[in-house]
Backbone as a ProteinNet text record, in pm:
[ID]
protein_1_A
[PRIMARY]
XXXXXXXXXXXXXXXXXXXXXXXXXXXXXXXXXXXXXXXXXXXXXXXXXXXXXXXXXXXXXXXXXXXXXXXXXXXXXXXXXXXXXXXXXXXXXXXXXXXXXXXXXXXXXXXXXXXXXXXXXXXXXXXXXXXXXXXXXXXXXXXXXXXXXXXXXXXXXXXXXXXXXXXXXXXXXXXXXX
[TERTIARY]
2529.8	2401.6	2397.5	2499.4	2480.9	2514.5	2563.4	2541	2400.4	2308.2	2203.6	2127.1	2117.9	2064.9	2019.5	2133.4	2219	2152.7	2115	2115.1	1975.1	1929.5	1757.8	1641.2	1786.6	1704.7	1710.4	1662	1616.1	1741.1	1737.5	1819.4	1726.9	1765.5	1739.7	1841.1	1746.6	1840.8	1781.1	1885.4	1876.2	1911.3	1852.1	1892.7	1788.3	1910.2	1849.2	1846	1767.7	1758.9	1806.4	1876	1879.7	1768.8	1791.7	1669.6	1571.9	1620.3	1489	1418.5	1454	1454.2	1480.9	1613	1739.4	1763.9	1826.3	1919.8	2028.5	2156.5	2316.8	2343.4	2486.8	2518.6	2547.7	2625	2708.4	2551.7	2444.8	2355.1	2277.5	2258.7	2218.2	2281.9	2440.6	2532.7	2514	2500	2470.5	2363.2	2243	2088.2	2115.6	2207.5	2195.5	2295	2356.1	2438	2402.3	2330.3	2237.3	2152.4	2101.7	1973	2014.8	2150.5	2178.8	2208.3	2274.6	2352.6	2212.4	2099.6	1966.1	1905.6	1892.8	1850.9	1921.8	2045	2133.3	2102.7	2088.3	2106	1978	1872.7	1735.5	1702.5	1729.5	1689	1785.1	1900.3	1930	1923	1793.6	1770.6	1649.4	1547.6	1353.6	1343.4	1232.8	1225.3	1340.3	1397.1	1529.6	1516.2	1591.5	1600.7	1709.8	1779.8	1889.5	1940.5	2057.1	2107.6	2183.9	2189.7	2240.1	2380.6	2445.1	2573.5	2585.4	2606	2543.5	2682.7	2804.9	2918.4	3015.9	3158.4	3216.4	3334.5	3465.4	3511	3442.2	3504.7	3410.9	3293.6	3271.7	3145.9	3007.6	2889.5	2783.4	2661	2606.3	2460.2	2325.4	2250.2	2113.9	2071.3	1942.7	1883.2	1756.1	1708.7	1569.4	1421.6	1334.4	1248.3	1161.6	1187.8	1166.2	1265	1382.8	1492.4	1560.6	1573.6	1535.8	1726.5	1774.8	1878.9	1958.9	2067.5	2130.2	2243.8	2214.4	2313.3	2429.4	2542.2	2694.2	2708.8	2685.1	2731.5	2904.3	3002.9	3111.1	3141.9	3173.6	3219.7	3384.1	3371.2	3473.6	3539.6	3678.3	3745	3711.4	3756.7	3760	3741.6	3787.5	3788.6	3932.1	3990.8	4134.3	4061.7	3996.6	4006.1	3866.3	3965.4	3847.7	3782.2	3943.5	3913.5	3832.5	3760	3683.2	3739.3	3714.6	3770.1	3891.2	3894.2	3988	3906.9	3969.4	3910	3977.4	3858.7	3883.6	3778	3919	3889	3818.5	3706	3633.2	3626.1	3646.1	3577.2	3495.7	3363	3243.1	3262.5	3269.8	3270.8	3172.3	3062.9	2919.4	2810.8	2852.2	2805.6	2818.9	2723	2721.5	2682.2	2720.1	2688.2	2688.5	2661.5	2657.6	2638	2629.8	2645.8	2535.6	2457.2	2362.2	2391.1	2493.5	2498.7	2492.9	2438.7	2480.8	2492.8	2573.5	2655.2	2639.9	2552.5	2586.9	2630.6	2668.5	2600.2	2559.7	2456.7	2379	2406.7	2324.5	2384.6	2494.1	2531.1	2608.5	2576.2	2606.3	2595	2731.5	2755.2	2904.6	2955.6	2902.7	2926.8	3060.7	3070.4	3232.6	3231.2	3345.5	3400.6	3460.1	3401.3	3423.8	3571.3	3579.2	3738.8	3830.3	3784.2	3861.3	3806.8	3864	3907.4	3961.8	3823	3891.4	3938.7	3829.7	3859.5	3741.3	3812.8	3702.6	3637.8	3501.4	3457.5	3333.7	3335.8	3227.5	3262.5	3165.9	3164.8	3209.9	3279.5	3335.3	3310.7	3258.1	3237.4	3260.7	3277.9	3348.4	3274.8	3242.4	3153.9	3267	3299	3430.3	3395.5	3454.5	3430.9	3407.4	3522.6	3580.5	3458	3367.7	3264.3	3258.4	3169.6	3186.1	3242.5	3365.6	3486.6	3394.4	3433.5	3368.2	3455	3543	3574.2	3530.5	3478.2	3447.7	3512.8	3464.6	3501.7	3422	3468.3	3409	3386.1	3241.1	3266.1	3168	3121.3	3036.9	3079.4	2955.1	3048.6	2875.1	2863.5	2803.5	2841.1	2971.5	2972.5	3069.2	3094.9	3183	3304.3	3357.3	3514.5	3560	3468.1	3500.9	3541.9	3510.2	3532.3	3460	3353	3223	3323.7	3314.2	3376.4	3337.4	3144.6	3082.5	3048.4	2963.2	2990.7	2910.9	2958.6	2935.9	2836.6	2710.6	2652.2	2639.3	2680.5	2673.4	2521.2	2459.1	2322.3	2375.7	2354.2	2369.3	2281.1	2257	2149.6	2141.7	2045.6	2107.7	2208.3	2159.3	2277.5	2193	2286.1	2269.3	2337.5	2281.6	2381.2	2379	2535.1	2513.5	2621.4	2565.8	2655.1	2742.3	2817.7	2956.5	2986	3047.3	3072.7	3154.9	3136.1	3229.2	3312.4	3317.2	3360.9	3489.1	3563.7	3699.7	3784.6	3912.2	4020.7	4120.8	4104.1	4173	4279.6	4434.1	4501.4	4450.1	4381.1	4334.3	4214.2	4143.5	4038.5	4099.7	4191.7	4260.9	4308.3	4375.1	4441.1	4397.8	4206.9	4186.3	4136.2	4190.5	4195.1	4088	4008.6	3898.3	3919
-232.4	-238.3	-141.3	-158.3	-25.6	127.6	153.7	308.7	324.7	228.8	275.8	291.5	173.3	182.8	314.9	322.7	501.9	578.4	604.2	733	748.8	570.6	597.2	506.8	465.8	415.2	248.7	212.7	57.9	-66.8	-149.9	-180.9	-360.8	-294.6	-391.9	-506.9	-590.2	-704.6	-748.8	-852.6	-887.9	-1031.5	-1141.9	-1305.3	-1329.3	-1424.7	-1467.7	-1594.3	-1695.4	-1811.2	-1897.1	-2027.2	-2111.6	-2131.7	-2226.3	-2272	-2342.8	-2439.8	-2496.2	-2468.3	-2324.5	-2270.3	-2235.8	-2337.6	-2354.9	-2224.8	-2135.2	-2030.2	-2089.9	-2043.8	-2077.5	-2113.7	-2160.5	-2161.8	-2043.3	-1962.7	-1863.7	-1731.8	-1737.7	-1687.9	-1694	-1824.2	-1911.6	-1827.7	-1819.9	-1818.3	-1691.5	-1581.3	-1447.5	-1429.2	-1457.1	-1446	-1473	-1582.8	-1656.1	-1591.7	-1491	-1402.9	-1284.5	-1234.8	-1146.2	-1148.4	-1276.8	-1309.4	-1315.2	-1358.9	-1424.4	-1266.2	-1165.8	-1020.4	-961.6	-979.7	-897.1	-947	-1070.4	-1160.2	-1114.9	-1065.7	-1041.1	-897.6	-797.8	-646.1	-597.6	-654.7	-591.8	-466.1	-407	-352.2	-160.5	-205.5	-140.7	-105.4	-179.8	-162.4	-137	-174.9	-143.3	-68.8	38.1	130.7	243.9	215	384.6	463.5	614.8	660.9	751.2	831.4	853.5	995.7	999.7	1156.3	1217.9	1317.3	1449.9	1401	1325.6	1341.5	1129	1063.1	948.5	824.2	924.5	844.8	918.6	812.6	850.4	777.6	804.9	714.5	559.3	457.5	348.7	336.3	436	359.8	448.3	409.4	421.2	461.1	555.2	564.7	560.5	487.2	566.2	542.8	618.1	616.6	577.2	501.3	458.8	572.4	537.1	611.1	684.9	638.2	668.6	824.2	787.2	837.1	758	628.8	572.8	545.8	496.3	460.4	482.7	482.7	517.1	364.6	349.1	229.2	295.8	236.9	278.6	137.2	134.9	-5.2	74.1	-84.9	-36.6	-182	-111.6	-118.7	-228.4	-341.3	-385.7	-415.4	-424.7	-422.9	-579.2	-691.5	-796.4	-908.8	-999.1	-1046	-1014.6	-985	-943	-816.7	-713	-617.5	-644	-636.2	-630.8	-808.8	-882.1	-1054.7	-1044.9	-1185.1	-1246.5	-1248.8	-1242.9	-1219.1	-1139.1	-1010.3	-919.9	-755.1	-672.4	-550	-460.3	-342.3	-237.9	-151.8	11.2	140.6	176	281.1	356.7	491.2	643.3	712.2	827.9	789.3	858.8	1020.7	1077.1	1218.5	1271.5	1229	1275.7	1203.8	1170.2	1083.6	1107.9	1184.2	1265.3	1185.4	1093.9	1052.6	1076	1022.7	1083.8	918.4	945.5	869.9	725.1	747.1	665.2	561.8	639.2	552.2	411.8	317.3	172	171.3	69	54.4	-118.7	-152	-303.3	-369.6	-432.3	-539.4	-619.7	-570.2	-669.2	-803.6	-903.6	-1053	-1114.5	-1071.1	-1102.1	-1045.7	-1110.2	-1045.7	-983	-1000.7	-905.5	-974.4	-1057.1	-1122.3	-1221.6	-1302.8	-1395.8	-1406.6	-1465.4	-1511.7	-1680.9	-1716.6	-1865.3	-1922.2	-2001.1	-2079.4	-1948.4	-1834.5	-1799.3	-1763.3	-1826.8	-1788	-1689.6	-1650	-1514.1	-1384.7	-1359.1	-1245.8	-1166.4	-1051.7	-949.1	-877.1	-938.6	-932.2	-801.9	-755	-635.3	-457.6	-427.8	-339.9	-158.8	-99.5	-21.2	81.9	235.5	358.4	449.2	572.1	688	802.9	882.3	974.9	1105.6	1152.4	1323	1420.8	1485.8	1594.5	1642.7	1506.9	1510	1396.6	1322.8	1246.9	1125.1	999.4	907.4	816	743.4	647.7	535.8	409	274.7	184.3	78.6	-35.4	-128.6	-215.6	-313.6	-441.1	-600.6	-722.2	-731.4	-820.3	-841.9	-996.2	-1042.4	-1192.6	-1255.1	-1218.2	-1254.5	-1375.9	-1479.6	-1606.8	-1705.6	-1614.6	-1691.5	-1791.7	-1801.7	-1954.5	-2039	-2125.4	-2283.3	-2152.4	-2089.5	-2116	-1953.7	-1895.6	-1769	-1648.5	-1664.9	-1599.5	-1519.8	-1440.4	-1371.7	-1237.4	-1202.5	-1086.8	-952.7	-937	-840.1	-736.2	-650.1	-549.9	-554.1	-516.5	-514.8	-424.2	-411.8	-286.7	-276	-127.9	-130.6	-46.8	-59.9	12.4	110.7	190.5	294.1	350.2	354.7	414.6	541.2	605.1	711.2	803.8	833.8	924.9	1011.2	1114.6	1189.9	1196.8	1214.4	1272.2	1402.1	1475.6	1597.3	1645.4	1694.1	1741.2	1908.9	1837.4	1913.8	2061.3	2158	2236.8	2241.6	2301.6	2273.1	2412.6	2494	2639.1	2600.2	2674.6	2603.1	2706.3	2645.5	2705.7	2787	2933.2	3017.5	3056.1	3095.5	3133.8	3237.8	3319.2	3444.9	3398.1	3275.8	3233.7	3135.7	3086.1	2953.5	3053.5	3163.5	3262.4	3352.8	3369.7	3462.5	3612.4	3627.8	3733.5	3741.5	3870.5	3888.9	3992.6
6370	6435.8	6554.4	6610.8	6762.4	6738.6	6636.1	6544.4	6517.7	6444.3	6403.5	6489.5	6644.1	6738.1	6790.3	6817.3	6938.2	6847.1	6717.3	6636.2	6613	6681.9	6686.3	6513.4	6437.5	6369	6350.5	6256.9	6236.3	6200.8	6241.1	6203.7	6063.5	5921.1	5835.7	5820.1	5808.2	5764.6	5639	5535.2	5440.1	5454.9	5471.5	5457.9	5330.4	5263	5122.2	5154.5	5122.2	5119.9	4981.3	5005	4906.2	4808.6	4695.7	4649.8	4688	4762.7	4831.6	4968	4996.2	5112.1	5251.9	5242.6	5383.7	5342.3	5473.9	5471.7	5473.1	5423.2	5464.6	5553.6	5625.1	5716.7	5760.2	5676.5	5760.3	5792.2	5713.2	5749.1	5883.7	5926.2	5994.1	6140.5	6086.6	6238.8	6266.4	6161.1	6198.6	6250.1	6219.8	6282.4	6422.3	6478.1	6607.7	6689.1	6628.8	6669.8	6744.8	6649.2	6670	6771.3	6745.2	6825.2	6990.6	7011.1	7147.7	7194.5	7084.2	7162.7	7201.2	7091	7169.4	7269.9	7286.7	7400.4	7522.6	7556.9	7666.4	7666.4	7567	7555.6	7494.1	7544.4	7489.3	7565.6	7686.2	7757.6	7669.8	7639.5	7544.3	7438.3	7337.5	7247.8	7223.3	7289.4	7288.3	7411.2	7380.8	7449.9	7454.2	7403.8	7429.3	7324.3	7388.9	7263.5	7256	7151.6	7108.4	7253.9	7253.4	7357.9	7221.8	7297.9	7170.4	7139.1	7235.5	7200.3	7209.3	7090	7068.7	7078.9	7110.1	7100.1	7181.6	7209.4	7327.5	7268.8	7177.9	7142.9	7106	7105.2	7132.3	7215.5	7249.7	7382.2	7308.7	7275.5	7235.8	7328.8	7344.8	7428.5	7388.4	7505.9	7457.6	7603.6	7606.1	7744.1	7701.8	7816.1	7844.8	7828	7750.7	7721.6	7878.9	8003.7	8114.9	8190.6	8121.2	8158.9	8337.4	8364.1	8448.4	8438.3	8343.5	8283.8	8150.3	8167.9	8047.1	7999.5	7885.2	7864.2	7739.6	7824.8	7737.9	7687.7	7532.5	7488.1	7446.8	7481.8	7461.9	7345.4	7231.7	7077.8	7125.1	7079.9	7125.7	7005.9	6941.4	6796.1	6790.6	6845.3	6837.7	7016.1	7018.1	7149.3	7216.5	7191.3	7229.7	7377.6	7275.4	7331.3	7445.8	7577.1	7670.8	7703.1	7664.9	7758.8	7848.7	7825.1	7938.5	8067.8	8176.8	8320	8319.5	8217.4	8287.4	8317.5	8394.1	8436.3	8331.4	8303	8214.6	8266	8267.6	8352	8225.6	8308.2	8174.9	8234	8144.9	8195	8125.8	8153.4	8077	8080.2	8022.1	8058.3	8019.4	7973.2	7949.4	8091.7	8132.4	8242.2	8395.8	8419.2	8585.7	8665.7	8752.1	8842	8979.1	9060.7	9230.3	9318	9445.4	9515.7	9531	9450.5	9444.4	9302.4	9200.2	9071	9119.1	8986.7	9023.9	8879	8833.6	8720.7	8730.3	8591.5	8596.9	8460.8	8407.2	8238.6	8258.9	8148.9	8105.8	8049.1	8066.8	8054.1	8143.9	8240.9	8379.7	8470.4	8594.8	8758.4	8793.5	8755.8	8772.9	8947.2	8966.5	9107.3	9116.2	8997.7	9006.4	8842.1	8842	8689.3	8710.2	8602.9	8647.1	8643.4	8722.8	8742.1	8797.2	8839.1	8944.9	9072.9	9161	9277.3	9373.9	9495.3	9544.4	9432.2	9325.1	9181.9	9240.7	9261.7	9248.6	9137.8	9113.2	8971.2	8989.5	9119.4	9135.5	9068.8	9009.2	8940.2	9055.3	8969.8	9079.4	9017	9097.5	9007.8	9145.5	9039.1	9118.5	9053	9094.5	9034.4	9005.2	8944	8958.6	8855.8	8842.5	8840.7	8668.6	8646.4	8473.3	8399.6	8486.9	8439.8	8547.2	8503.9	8575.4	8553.7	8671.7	8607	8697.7	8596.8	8580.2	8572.2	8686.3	8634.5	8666.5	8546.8	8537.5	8500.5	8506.9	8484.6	8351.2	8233.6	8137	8199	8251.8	8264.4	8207.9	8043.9	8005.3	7971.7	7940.1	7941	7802.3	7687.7	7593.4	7499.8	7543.3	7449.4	7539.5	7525.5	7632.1	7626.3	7494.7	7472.5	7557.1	7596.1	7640.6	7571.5	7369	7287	7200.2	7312.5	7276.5	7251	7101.4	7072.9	7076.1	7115.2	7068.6	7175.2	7141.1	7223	7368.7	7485.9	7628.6	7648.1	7751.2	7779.1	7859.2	7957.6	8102.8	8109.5	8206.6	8243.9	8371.1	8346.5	8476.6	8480.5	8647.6	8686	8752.2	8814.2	8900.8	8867.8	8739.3	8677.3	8516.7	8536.9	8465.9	8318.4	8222.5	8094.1	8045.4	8069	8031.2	7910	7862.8	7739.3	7762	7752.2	7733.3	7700.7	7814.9	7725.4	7596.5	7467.3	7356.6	7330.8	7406.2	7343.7	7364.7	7264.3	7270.4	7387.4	7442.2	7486.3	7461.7	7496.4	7420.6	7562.8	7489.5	7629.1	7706.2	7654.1	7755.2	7848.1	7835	7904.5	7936.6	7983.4	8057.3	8183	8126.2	8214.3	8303.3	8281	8321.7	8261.7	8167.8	8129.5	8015.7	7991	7916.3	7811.7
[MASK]
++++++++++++++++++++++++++++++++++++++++++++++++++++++++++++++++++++++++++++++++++++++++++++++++++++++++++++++++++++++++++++++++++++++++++++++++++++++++++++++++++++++++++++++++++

């Protein structure tokens, strides 16, 4: 679903119903799946639209049809990767920021993480040279058990996306020489 997003197109679904017109269970659990990740990450998904360069390793973009914001959804493999109340460094290299960035996710305040104490759960960014570095707290917290596996989206603001030079590195232009 966040490939087709980023790339700007639709995302179809297919639920078949029983015979007497119950959906499944396991149908049931996907719709509500769905439903709860767009409910938290709508702002990333209506109204945006695709950047030239639509992926970042795991991390996914699109920007706001305003150009107001840019959201990096980050592609998580499972719940392992990127636990509830732990910090993970990011760094955007399509992503120019400056002294004004603010960096948040969506569906949390990024303000505490529950059951700890004295945790600094505030979102931290650095703007350089190589792109903009981001660490953040994952403290999303959609179900009791703390085992929301799906993908995170940070909104950044006050920032730019620029695409890359791609010409490649040759030793005579590392060196100087023409």
């Amino acid at each position: 679903m966040v490939e087709i997003i980023t790339k700007g197109g639709n995302f179809l679904l297919n639920v078949g119903s029983k015979q007497d017109g119950e959906l499944q269970i396991e149908q049931q659990s996907l719709l509500q799946e769905i439903a709860l990740w767009n409910f938290a990450n709508a702002e990333a998904i209506h109204e945006v639209k695709p950047l030239s360069v639509v992926r970042e390793d795991n991390i996914w973009f699109t920007q706001s049809n305003d150009e107001k914001y840019i959201s990096a959804i980050v592609q998580r493999s499972g719940y392992e990767d990127w636990k509830y109340g732990t910090r993970k460094n990011f760094v955007l290299t399509h992503i120019e920021g400056n002294a004004n960035t603010k960096v948040s996710i969506l569906g949390y305040k990024s303000e505490l993480v529950e059951y700890k104490k004295d945790f600094d759960a505030k979102i931290h960014t650095a703007p350089t040279n190589i792109g903009l570095v981001v660490s953040a707290v994952n403290g999303q917290s959609f179900y009791t058990n703390n085992q929301w596996k799906n993908a995170v989206v940070l909104k950044i603001e006050n920032a730019k996306f620029r695409k890359l030079n791609t010409r490649k590195a040759s030793q005579s232009n590392i060196d100087g020489a023409k």
